[in-house]
matplotlib code that plots the C-alpha trace (Angstrom):
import matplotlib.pyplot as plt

x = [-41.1, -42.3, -38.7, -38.7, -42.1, -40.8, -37.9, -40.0, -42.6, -39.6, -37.6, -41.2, -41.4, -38.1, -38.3, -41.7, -40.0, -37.4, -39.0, -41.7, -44.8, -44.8, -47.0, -49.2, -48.0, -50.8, -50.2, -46.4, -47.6, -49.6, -46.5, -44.2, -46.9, -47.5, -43.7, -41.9, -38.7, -38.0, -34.5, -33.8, -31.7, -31.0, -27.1, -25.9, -25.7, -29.8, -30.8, -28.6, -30.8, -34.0, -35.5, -38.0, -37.1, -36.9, -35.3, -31.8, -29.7, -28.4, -27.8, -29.4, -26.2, -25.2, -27.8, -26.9, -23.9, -26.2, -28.3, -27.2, -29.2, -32.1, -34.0, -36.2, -39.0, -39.7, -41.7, -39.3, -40.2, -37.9, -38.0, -35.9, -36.6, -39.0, -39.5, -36.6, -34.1, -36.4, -37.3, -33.9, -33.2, -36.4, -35.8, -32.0, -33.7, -35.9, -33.1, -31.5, -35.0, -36.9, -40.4, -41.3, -40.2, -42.1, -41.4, -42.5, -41.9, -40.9, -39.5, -41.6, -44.8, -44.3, -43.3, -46.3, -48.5]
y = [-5.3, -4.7, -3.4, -0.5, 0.4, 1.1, 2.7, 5.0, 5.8, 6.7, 9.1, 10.7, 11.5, 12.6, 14.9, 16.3, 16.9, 18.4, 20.9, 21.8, 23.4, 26.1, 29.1, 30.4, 33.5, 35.2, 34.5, 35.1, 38.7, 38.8, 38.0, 40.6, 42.9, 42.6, 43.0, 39.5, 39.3, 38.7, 36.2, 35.6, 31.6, 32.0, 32.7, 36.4, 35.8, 34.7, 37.7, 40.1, 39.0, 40.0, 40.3, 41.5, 44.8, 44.2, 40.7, 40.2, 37.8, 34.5, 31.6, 28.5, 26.4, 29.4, 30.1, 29.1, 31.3, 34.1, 33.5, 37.0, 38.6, 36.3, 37.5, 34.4, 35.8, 37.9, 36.2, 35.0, 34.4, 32.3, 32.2, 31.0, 29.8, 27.2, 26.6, 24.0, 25.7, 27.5, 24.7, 23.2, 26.8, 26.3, 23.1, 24.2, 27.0, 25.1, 22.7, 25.8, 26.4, 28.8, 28.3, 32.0, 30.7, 30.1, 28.6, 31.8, 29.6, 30.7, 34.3, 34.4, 33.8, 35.9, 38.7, 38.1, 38.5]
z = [26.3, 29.8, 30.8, 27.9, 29.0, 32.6, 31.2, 28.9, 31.7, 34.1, 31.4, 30.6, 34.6, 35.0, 32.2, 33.3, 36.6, 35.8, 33.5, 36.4, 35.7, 33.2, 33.2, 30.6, 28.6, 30.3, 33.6, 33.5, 31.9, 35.3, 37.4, 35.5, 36.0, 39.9, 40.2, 40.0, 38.9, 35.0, 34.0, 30.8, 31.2, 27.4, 26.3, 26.2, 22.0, 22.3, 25.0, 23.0, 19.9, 21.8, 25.4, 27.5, 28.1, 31.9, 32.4, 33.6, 31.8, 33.9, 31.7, 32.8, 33.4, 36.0, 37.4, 40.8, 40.9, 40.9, 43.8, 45.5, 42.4, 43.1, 46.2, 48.2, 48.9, 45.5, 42.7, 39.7, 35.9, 34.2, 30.7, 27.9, 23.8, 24.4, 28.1, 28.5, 30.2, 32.3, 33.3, 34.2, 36.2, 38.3, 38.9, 40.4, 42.3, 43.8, 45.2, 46.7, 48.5, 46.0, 46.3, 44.3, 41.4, 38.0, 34.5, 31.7, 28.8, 26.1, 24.8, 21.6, 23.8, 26.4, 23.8, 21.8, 24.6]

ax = plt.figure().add_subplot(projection="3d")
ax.plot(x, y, z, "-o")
ax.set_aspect("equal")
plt.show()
């Protein structure tokens, strides 16, 4: 019993971890506002479907490929369906050495707001 209790503790952590701290609606509004950088980690089907009207599209899983449209040092607002992905793109930007980078959440959310 103990064992599945570690093991359920360590999944929670690594699953908190690798979603990394999402913003509010409010305050990714704020970012987009004071000029950060809007991507869009959904698929090309989903974005087509409905976006902010500034975001660029980089699915999640390619994100990486795309670090010469990412600038470093500019503020970036990941979003995605449900804050998920996003938080699987920060997470791979950070390991590339993005420390400007935030998790937006979700698309309804942010849209809403």
């Amino acid at each position: 019993m103990r064992f599945l209790q570690t093991v359920l503790i360590v999944a929670c952590l690594v699953l908190t971890a690798c979603a990394g701290p999402t913003l509010s609606p409010k305050e990714a509004q704020e970012k987009i506002r004071d000029g950060a950088l809007v991507v869009d980690v959904r698929t090309e089907e989903e974005f087509q479907s409905g976006h902010l009207p500034q975001a660029l599209n980089i699915p999640h899983d390619e994100i990486t490929k795309h670090l010469s449209d990412l600038p470093p040092d500019r503020e970036i607002v990941l979003y995605c369906r449900s804050g998920t992905r996003s938080g699987r793109a920060l997470k791979a930007l950070q390991d590339e050495g993005y420390d400007k980078v935030y998790n937006g959440g979700g698309y309804t959310d942010l849209k809403e707001e």
